[in-house]
C-alpha positions as CSV (number, residue, x, y, z in Angstrom):
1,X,84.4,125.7,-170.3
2,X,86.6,126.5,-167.0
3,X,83.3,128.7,-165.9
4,X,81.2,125.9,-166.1
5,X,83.4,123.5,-164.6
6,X,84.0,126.0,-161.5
7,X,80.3,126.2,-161.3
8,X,79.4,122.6,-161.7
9,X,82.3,122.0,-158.7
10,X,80.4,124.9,-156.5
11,X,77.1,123.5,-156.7
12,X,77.6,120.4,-155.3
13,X,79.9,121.5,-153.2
14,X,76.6,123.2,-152.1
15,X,74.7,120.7,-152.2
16,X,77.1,118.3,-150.0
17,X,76.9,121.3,-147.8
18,X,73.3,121.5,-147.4
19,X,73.0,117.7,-147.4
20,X,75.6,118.0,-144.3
21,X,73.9,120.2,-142.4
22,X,70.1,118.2,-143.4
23,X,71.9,115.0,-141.4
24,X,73.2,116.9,-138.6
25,X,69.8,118.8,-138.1
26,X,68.1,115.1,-138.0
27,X,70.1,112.6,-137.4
28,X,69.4,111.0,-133.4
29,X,72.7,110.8,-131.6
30,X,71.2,107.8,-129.7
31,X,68.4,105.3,-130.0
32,X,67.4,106.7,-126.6
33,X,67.2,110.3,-128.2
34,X,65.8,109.0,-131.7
35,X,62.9,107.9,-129.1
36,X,63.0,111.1,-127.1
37,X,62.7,113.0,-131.0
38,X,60.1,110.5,-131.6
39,X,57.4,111.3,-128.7
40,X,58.3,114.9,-129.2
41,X,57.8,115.0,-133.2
42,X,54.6,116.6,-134.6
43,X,55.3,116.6,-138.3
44,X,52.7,114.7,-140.6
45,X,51.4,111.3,-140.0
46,X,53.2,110.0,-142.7
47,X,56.4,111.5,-141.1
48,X,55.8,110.6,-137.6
49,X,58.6,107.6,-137.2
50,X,60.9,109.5,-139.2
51,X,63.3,110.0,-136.3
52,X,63.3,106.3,-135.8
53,X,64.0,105.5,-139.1
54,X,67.1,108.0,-139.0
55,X,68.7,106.6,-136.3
56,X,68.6,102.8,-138.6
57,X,69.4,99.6,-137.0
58,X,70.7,100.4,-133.7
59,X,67.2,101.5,-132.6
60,X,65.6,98.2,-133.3
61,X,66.5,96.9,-129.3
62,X,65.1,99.7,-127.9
63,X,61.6,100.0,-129.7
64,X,61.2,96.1,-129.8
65,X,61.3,96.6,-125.4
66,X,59.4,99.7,-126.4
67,X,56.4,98.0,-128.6
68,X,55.9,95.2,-125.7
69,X,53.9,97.9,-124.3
70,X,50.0,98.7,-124.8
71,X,50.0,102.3,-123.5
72,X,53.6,103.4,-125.2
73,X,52.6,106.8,-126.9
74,X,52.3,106.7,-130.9
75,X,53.0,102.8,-130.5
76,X,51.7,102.3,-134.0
77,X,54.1,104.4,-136.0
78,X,56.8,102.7,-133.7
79,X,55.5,99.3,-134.9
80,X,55.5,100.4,-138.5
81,X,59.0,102.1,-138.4
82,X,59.8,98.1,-137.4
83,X,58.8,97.0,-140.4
84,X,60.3,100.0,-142.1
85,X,63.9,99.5,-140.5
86,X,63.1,95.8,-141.6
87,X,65.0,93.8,-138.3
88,X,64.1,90.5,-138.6
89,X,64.6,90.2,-134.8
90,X,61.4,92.1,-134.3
91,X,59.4,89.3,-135.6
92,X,58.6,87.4,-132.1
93,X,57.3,90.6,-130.8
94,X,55.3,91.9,-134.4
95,X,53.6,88.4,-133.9
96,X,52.5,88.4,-130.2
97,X,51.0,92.1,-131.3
98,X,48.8,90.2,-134.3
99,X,47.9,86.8,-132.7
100,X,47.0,88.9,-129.2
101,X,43.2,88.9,-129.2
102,X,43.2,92.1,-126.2
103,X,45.1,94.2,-128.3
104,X,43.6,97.1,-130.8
105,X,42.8,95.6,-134.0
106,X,44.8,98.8,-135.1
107,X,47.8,97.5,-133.8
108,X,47.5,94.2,-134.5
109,X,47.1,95.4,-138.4
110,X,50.3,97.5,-138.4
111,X,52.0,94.7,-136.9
112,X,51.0,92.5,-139.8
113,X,51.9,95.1,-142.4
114,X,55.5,95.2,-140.3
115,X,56.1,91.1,-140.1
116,X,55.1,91.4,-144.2
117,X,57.5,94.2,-144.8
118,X,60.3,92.5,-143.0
119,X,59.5,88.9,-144.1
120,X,57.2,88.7,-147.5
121,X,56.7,85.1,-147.6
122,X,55.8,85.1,-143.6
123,X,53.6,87.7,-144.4
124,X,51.7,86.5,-146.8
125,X,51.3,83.4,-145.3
126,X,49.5,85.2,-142.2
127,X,47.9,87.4,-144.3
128,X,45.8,84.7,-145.9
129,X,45.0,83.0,-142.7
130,X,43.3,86.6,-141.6
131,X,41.8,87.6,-145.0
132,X,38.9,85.5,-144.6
133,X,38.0,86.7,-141.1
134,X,34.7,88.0,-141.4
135,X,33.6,89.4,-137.6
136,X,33.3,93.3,-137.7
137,X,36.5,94.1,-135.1
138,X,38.5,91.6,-137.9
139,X,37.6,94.6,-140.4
140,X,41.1,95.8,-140.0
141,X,42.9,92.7,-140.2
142,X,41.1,91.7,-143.8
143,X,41.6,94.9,-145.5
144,X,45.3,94.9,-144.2
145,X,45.8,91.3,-145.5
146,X,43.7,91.7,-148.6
147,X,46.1,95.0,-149.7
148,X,49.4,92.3,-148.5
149,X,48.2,89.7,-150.9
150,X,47.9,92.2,-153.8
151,X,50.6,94.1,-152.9
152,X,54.3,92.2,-152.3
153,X,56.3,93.8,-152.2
154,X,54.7,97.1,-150.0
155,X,56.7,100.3,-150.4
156,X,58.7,101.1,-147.6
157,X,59.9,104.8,-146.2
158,X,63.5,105.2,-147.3
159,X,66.4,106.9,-145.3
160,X,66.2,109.8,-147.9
161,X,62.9,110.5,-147.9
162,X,63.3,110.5,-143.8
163,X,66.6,112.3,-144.0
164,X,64.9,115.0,-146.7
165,X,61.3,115.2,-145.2
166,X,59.6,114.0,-147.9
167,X,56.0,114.0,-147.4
168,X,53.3,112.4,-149.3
């Protein structure tokens, strides 16, 4: 019994270990360098805002300045790691993204995923004012809202999975 308590006690002592050293590998010191990690991060698409979901909260500021503009590199995982992060002081911004007729219809559809992952009940209510749009460049926008209106509450890219590397 006292070897398998000693051995119980030494695997999670590895594990905290491992888990230790997984946070300090990944974990942004800054929201400056949790943008810096972001531009420079190749992983998979799925895991692209991961550095921006490690650094939490205290990025929000920064990427909402960030988001304001069209030509910011990987703008659309930023968007989404918004609505990840779930800030509802992004939502001013998220909106001017959807409701701006000059932007990419790509943009505008992350934004609304974002505003409905931060805010279900505002997202559904814009998702069923642009599920009936019909014109072809609104293709994005109707699919996006159609999978909101069938799908509240969306899933959402957890800390762990980010911290862990989870890929889909």
């Amino acid at each position: 019994m006292k070897i398998l308590v000693t051995f119980i006690i030494s695997m999670v002592l590895l594990i905290s270990i491992f888990l230790m050293s997984l946070y300090w590998q990944r974990t942004p010191y800054s929201p400056e360098n949790a943008l810096e990690i972001f531009y420079s991060y190749n992983g998979a698409e799925d895991e692209l805002m991961d550095p921006l979901l490690l650094a939490g909260r205290k990025v929000i500021p920064l990427l909402i300045e960030q988001i304001k503009h069209q030509n910011m590199p990987k703008r659309r995982y930023a968007i989404l790691a918004v609505g990840h992060l779930g800030d509802s002081s992004s939502l001013p911004i998220l909106e001017k993204i959807l409701t701006d007729s000059s932007e990419n219809n790509y943009f505008r559809c992350d934004a609304l995923l974002a505003i409905a992952m931060i805010n279900s009940k505002r997202g559904y209510s814009l998702a069923k004012r642009y599920s009936k749009e019909t014109e072809e460049k609104m293709t994005c926008l109707s699919k996006t809202s159609q999978e909101i209106l069938t799908r509240i509450p969306l899933e959402k890219r957890t800390y762990w999975e980010a911290l862990l590397g989870r890929h889909q």
